[in-house]
N, C-alpha and C positions, 0 to 999 in steps of 0.2 A: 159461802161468800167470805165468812174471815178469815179463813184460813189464807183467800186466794189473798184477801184486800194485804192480810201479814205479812204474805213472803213480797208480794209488789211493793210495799215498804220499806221491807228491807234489803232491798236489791237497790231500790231508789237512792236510798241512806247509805247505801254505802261502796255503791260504784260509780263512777265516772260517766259520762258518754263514752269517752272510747275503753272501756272497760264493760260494754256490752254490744252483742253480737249484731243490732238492729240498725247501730248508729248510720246518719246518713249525712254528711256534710250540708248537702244540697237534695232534697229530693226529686231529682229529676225525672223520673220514670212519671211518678204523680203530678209534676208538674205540668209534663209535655202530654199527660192525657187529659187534665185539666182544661187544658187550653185549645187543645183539638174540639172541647165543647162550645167553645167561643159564647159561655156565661155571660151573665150581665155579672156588673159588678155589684149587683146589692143580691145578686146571689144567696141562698143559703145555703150554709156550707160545714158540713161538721166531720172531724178527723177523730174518730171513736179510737179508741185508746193511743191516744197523740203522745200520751205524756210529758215530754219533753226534748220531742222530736220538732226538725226546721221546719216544718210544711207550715205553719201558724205564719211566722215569719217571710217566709215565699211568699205564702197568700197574700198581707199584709203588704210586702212591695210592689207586687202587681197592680194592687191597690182594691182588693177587695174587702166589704166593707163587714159582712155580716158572717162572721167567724166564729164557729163553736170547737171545741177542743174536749174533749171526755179522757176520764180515765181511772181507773179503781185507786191510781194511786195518789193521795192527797200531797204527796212529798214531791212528787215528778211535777205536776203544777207549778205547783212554788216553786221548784228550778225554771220552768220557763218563765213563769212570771218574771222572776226575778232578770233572767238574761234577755228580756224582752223592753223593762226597763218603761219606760214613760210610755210607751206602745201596749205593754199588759192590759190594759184598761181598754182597747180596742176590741178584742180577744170576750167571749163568753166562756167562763170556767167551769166543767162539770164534774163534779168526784163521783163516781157510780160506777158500780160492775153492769156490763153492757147488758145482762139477762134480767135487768132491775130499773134500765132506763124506762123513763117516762116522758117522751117529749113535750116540751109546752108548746114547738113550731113545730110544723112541717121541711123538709129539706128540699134542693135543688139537687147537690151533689153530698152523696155518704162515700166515708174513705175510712175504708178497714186494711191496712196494712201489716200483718202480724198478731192480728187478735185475734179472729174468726177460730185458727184454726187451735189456740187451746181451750174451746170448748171442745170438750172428747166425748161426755155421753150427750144420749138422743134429747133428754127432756132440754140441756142446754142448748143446743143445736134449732132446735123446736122455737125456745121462745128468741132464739136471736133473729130468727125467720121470721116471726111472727111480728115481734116491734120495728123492723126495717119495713116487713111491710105496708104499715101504717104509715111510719112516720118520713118516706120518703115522697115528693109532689107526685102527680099524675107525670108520666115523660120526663120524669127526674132521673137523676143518673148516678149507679154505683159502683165504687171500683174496690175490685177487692181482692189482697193476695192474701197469700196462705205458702206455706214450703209445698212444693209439689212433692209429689211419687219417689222425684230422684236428692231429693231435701233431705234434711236432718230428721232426726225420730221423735229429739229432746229441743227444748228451748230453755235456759235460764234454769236446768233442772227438772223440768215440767214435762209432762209427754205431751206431746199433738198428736194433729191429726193430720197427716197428709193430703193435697187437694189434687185431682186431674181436673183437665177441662172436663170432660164429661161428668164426675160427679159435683162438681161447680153447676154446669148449668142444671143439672138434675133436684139439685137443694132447693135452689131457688127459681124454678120455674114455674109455679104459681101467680107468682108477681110479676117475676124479669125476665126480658129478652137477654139473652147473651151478644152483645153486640163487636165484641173486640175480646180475643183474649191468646197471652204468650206469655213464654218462662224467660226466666231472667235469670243472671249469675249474681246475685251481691256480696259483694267484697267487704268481709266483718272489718275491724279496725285493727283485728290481729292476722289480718293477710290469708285469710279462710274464704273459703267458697259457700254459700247458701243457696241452691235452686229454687226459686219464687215462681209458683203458678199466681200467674194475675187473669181475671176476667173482665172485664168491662161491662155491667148491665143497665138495659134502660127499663123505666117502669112500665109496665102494660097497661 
């Protein structure tokens, strides 16, 4: 885990938003499946390794009330903290590497966009199965991308792991129905393409 928590530090510390490949003005993809769930608004809701990403912010205009935000990196916090301003304090702040979390709630909706897939061996893979499974409600709902098959190899340096649909629903079907799931093209902030396998699961 230090090694991970080190370099997610210093990537934090010393790049921009648009000086990394994940940046997303608006997250619309997550927004618009969000809302296809037609939530309540005291919802719970948590964006596992958010860091410093707009979904907190989205949430928060729609006017959703119980917002969690995780992330190994304590530096990326503090940027949104910071760019969230007199709103920060709405926002639940978690510094944890996601194979390490412990939740103190239960979830409505979990949203892993770009974390999942740098878990690359089994034992991590394992427990990030294992603590979603708990810690999401009964008929609670997950969405979660990952670079598909036709995606990058590397991230930020880092090798992944590529997702299909099929081995998406195969990880996690124990717990989850695969309810919705498509690839996506996102456009980095330096005019690159990333293929995104997203799935959509509900809890069984």
């Amino acid at each position: 885990m230090e090694n991970q928590k080190s370099h997610w530090e210093n990537v934090f510390a010393t790049k921009s938003p648009n000086e990394v490949s994940w940046t997303q003005k608006y997250p619309k993809t997550s927004m618009d499946y969000l809302e296809e769930l037609n939530l309540s608004k005291t919802a719970n809701i948590i964006d596992v390794g958010g860091g410093d990403s707009n979904l907190a912010d989205a949430l928060l205009e729609k006017g959703f009330q119980n917002i969690w935000v995780l992330d190994i990196s304590e530096f990326a916090l503090e940027r949104a903290k910071k760019r969230l301003g007199d709103k920060a304090h709405l926002v639940h702040w978690i510094v944890s590497d996601i194979t390490e979390f412990e939740p103190e709630v239960t979830f409505d909706f979990w949203h892993d966009r770009a974390v999942f897939h740098f878990l690359t061996n089994e034992d991590s893979i394992n427990k990030y199965v294992a603590i979603i499974g708990k810690a999401i409600n009964k008929e609670g709902n997950f969405l979660l991308g990952t670079f598909s098959e036709n995606g990058p190899l590397k991230c930020s340096g880092l090798e992944i792991k590529q997702y299909s649909e099929n081995t998406m629903k195969e990880t996690f079907k124990n717990d989850f129905e695969a309810i919705k799931y498509f690839t996506e093209n996102h456009t980095t902030p330096f005019d690159t393409k990333q293929n995104f396998q997203f799935c959509g699961f509900k809890k069984i």
